[in-house]
Structure formats: C-alpha cells, structure tokens
N, C-alpha and C positions, 0 to 999 in steps of 0.2 A: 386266304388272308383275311384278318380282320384289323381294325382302326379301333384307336383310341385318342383323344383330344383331352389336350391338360390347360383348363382355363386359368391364369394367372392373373395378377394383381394387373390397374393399368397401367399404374407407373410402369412397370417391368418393360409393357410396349412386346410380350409376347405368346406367342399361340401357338405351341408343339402339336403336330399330329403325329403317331409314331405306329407305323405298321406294322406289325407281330405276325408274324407265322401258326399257323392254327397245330401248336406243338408247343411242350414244355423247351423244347429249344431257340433262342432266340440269333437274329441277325446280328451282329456288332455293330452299335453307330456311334461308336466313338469312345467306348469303355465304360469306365469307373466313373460314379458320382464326382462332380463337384464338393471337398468335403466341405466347402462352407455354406451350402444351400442345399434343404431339399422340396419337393413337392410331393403332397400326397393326392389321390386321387379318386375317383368315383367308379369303381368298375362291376356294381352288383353284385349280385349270389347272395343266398338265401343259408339259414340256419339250417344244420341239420338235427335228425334229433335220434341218434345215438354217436356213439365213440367207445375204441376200443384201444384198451393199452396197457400197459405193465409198469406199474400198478392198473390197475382197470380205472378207468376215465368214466363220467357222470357228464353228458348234456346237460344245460342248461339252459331255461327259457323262465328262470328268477326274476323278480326286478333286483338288478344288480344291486351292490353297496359301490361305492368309490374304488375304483380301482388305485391300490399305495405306488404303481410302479407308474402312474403315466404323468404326461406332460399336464394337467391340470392340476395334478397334487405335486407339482416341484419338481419332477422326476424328470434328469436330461440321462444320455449318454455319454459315458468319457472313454469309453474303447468302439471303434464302430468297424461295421467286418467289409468284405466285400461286397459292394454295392452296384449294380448295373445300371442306374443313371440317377440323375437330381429326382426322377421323380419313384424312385424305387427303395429311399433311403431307409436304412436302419428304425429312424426315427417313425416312421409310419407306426411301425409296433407300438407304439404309447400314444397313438392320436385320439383313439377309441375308435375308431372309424374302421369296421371289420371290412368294408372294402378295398381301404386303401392295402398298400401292399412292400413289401421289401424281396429284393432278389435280388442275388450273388450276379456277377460280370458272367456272361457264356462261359462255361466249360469249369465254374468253380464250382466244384461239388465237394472237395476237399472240406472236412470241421469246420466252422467260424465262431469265433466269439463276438460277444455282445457281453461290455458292462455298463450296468446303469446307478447312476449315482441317483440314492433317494436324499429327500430335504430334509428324515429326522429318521432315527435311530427306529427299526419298524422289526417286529416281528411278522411273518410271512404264514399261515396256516393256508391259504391254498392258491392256487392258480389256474388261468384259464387259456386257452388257445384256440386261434381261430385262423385257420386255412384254406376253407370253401372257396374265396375268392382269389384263387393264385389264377396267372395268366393264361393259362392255356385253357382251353375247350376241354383238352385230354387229363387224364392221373396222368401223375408221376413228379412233378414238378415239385409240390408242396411238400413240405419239411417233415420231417420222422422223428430221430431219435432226438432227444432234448435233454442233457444233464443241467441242474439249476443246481448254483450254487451260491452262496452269499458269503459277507464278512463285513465286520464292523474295524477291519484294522486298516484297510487303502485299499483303494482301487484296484490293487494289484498282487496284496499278499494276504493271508488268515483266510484264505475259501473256505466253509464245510458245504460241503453236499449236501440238499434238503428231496432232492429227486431226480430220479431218470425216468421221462416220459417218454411215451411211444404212440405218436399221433396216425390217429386214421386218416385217412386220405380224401381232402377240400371236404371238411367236416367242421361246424365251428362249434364255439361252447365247451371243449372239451375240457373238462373241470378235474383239479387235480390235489390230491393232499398231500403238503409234503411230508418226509421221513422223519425228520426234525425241527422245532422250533427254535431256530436259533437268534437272536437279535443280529441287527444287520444295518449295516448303511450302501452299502453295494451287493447287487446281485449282477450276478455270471450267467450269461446262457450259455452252453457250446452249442449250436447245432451242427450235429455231425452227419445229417445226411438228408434225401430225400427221399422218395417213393418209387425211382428209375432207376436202372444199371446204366443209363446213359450218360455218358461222362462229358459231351457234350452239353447239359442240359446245365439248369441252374437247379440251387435252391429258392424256394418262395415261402413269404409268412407271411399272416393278415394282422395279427394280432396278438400280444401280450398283456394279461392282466393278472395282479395277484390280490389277495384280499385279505387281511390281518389286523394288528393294532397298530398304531404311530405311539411309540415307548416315549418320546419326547416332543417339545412345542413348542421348538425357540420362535421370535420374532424372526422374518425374512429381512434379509440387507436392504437397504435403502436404494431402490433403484437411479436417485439421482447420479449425473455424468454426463460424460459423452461416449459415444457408438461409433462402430464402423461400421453400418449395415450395406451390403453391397449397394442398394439402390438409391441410397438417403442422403451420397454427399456428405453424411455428418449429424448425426441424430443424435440431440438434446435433448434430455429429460430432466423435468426438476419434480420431486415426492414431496407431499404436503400434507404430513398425516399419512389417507386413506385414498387419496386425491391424489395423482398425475396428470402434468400437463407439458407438452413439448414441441422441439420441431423438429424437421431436417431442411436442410438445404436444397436439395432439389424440390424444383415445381416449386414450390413456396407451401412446402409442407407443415402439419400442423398435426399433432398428435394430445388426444383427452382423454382419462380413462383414469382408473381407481383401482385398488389393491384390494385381492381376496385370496385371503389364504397367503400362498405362496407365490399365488402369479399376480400380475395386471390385465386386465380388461381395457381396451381400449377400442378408440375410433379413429382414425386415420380420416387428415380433410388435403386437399391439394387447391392451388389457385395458377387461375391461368389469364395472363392479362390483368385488365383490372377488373376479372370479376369476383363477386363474392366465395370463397373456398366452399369446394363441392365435397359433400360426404364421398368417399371414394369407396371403405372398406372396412371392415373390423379386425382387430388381433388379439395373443394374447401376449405378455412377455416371462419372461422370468429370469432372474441372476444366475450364475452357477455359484457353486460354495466358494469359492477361492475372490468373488466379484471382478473375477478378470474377461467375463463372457457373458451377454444376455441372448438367451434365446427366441425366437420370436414365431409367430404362425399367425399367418395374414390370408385375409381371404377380404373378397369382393364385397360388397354393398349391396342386397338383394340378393345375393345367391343364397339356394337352400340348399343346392348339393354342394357337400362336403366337402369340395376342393380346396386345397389350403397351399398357401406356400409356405415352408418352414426357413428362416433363415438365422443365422448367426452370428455375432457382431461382436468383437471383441473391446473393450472399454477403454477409452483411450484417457481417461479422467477420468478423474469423481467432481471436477469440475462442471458444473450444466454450461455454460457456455448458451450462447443465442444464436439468432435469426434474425436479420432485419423486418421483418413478416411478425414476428411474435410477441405477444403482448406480456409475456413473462412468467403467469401465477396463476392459480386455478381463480382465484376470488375476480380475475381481471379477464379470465375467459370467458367464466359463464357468464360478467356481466356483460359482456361483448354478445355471446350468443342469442342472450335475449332481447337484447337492445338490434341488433340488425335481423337476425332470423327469429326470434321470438319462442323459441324454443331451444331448451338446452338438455342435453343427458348427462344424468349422474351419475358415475358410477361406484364415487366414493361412499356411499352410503350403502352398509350392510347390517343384513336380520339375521337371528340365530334361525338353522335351519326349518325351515316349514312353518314361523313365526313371523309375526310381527312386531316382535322384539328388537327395536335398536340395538348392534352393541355398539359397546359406550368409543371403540375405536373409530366408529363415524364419527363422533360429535363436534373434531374439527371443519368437517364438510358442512357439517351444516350449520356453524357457525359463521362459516362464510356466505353460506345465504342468504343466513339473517342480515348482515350488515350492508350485502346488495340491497336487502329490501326496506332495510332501514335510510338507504342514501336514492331512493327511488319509493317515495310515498307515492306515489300515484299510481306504480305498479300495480295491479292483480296478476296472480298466479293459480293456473292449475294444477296439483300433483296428480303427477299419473302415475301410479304402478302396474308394473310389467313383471313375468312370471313367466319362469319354464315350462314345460310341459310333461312332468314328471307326474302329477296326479291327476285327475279326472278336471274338464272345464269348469266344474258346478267350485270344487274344490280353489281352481285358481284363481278364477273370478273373485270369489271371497276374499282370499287371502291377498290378492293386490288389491281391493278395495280397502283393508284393514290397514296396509302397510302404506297407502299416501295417507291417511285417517293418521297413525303414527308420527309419518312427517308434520303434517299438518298441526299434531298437538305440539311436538318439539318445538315448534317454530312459533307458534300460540305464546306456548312459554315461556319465550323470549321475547318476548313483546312487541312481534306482526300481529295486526289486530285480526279477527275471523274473521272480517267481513272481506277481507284483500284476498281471503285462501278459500279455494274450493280442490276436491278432490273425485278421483278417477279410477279405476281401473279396470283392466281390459285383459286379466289374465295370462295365458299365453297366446293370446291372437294378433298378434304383431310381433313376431319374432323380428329380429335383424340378423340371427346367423342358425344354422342345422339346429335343431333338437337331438340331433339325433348321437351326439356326446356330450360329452362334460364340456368340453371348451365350448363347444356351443351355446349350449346352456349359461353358464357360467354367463354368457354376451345376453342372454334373455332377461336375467334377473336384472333389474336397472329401476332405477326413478330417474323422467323425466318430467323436467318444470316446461309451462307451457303459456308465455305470458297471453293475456286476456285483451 
C-alpha cells in the first residue's frame, strides 16, 4: 500500500489522504468525480527520454513554446469522460503539471472522449503526451492508443482526424505530428485504451499538449458578474481595463488580480474577526465562450508544489454585485493596500514578452496609480519587478530591473515627480506560485508597489 495527500485551499477546511493499492487497479471510494470541482496533484516521476508509436513519437527535453490546448491559453473542457475522483479530473491534462493526473472510475477501460474547447481559431502541427506519472508502481495503467481529432464547426459535429497515436508506457514528452493541418476550435481525444488486458484496472494520463498557430485574436469577455463558486457563498468580480477586483461572501473574502491573455491572475485575501485580511492563496480564472461558466485554479499561498484546486462556477449575472467587506474598485483597493499593509500587487500591468515594453492595454492600471499618488503627495513608492523563471537569473534580474525602470518612467510622465519613485527588482526569486507551468508563471510576472 502506498499514500498520497491532496493539500487544498484553507477555506475548503480540507485534507484527503487516499490509500492506493500498489497496482494499476484501484479500491472504490465512492466513484466518479464531482463534475463541478476538480484537484490536481503532486505525485512525481521523471522524464523519459525515448518513445515509441505509430507514427513514431520524438522525446522531448526542448524549452517548450506555449502549449494552444491548456488552461493558461484559454483552453477549458466541454465534453469530460470518466473520472475516478475530484482529484483525478479530466482537466489535470491541461494544468501543465506532468504529475498531476487523470483516471477513468475502476473497471472503465472501455474508449473515453475528451473535447476541449480552444479561445481562437488554432491550427495544430504537433502534440505532446505525458504518462510517466500514472498511479501505480506497475505498467499497465497509462493510456495507449489516442485518436486526435478537431473541428471549427461545434463542439460535437465537423471532426477531421489529425492522428492516431500510440504511447509507450509511463513515458513522457512523447512528441507527435499530426496527419493534417486543419484549422480548429475544438479538439477530440478518444482514448481507447491502456497498456493492461485487465479490465478491472483504469485508464491514466498526465498530460496533453499541442503546439501550432492561434489563426485568430479576439479580445476575451469581460469577466465582470457574479459566480457560484462552491466555496464563495457568491463571488463578485468587477474588470477594469486590465485590472480585477472582487469578493465572495464567505470569510469576508476579497479577490485582486489582472487580465492576461485569456485568463486572470489573481490573489485571494480572507478576514477573520476584526483582523486585517490574510493573503490566503493565488488562482487563475477564465470565462468559457458562451460567458455562462468561469473556470478557476486556486492554490495556497507559499506553496511550491503544484497542488491546485480546479473549480467551476457558473455566472449567475453579468451584474458585479458586492460585499459588505469590499471597498468596490481597483483604484480603491490598492489605495487601501498601501495605506494599511503598505504594499500592493499588480497584476494589471503587462509587457510584450521577454521586454520591457508596456502594452498600451495597461495603461488604465496605471493610471489609477497615478491618481493614488497624485491624492497622497507625501507618499514614496518602491516599484518592484518580479519575473518567472524561464531564462537564466543574470537574464531575469535585468529584465525586472528594466520593467519597474518602465513603470517608473510611465508614472514620471504623468506627473509623480522622481524623487517620490525608486525602483527594484529581484528577478525570479520570490516566486508566490510553482514555476514549474504556465499558470504558475503567469502568478510570477507581477509588479508590486511597496510604500516607503
């Protein structure tokens, strides 16, 4: 027997341990996922470095590109298969996190589909898979044959086939070109099997990724509304520009964070009694195309292993709606943030990649700055940039020393005088969430003000 522990959010108030049998087959404890929540998890294993398949498979140990199918470039699920618990979900496949994991209910070894709805019109030239990390000690569990299919007509009719792959067994990286380039807004997996004749046993998958063009670029919906996210009581978000700011109803929640791309970045704060609200957590969000659904992946505050809770929330308005806890606006947050904790993070503020390039879709954000600092002349400010850990330290150091240098001029420019602003940064060496994806990442790149 071996143990595994799935650390969740603290609101949630909980701590799974779930004993596995040292076998692709599992106990029953209670069936099928929850479909409106899942958890993804930390469970090791290591790259391997071949794979074998039909068409023949190419390992990979690249520095990737963006993968177009995951939850950090927009990309949710709208058909989800058999799933063996909350923390086994479908959804693991697009976490980037080749630990985490998905597996069918005991004894479903039968075909499963999986469609995934992308945010823009994307042509597909290859794919990747990762199954090293399925549950068991033993082969046999993790997944085999793989028909990929796409279509730009629904979620459910125009398929063409772009591949049939054939995974080696808890092998990851397994790199794949498809048959055809066709344009697409939904792709199809089936997976029709595993690496056992055991028909007790499940299927398992670590990971899906594809790599190609985005054929289109529309703007993402407007996050603002209201939510039903299981643990929120009721989650308000109001969009401001580049800027989110919100709450929920439970604890005396408080939600901050900025749009990139297609999702949000945020920060989750809770208040307990009459103290000041405590950093609890980070997430990411995203709308579905219809804006009747935001997706969400929440994880702890200081944690670096990967545990994520994914949950789902369906929109109950496009009204924001409030909080008696909530001060309303971004420009009414941050001034809040600095005036009691004295430090605020940004996350409405973004650079063209690997620059210190504003774009110009910041420049609401930091016009609310200015005007904090404009109605607070006695203020000084430090900008601090922060940076993922995608290039070398000599590399990131620089490039967040450039990008509060940046802010800094913006802010100059608008007429905060130099002598109130100094600037900072520190790279990637104060992360707040894993490096070790995109969504993580994504939580890494930030400027934070840091009153003097």
């Amino acid at each position: 027997m071996r143990g595994r522990s799935h650390r969740l959010p603290i609101v949630l108030l909980i701590c799974a341990a779930l004993l596995l049998p040292a076998s692709c087959s599992k106990e029953n404890s209670g069936g099928s996922a929850n479909p409106q929540s899942a958890t993804g998890t930390q469970a090791g294993g290591a790259a391997a470095t071949r794979a074998a398949a039909a068409p023949a498979a190419q390992t990979s140990d690249r520095q990737k590109p963006a993968s177009l199918v995951a939850l950090s470039a927009g990309a949710y699920i709208v058909k989800r298969p058999s799933e063996w618990m909350q923390s086994e979900s479908a959804y693991a496949l697009l976490d980037e996190n080749p630990a985490s994991l998905w597996a069918t209910d005991r004894g479903v070894v039968s075909p499963q589909t999986i469609v995934i709805a992308l945010p823009e019109k994307t042509l597909l030239k290859t794919m990747e898979f990762d199954n090293a990390s399925t549950e068991s000690q033993f082969k046999g569990c993790s997944a085999k044959d793989i028909t990929v299919e796409v279509s730009d007509t629904s979620e459910s009719d125009g398929f063409q086939k772009i591949a049939d792959v054939s995974l080696q067994d808890r092998v990851n990286n397994q790199l794949f070109p498809v048959s055809a380039e066709v344009p697409a807004r939904w792709v199809r997996l089936t997976v029709r099997n595993n690496h056992t004749a055991d028909t007790d046993s499940t299927i398992e998958l670590n990971e899906f990724r594809a790599y190609g063009t985005q054929l289109t670029h529309t703007a993402p919906a407007d996050l603002s509304g209201t939510y039903d996210f299981e643990f929120t009581g009721g989650l308000h978000l109001k969009q401001e520009g580049t800027s989110l700011t919100g709450c929920y109803e439970n604890r005396r929640g408080l939600i901050r964070g900025g749009i990139e791309g297609h999702i949000a970045k945020l920060t989750w704060f809770e208040q307990s009694g009459g103290e000041e609200s405590k950093e609890m957590g980070s997430g990411i969000l995203l709308l579905t195309a219809d804006a009747k659904q935001a997706i969400g992946v929440w994880w702890n505050a200081g944690s670096q292993a990967y545990t994520e809770r994914l949950l789902t929330g369906p929109r109950k308005s496009s009204e924001t709606g409030s909080c008696p806890h909530w001060l309303g606006g971004v420009e009414q947050q941050l001034s809040s943030d600095l005036e009691k904790l004295g430090r605020a993070r940004v996350y409405g503020i973004n650079f063209d990649s690997d620059s210190d390039r504003i774009r110009d879709e910041s420049k609401s954000t930091l016009d609310k700055i200015v005007t904090i600092l404009k109605a607070k002349p006695e203020w000084k400010v430090t900008i601090e940039g922060h940076t993922d850990s995608t290039s070398t330290p000599e590399h990131n150091q620089d490039l967040s020393e450039r990008r509060g240098s940046s802010v800094k001029a913006y802010l100059q420019a608008a007429g905060i005088e130099g002598a109130r602003l100094s600037t900072a940064g520190f790279g990637a060496t104060k992360p707040i969430a894993s490096n070790d994806s995109e969504i993580g990442r994504a939580q890494n790149r930030r400027v934070e003000l840091v009153r003097q």
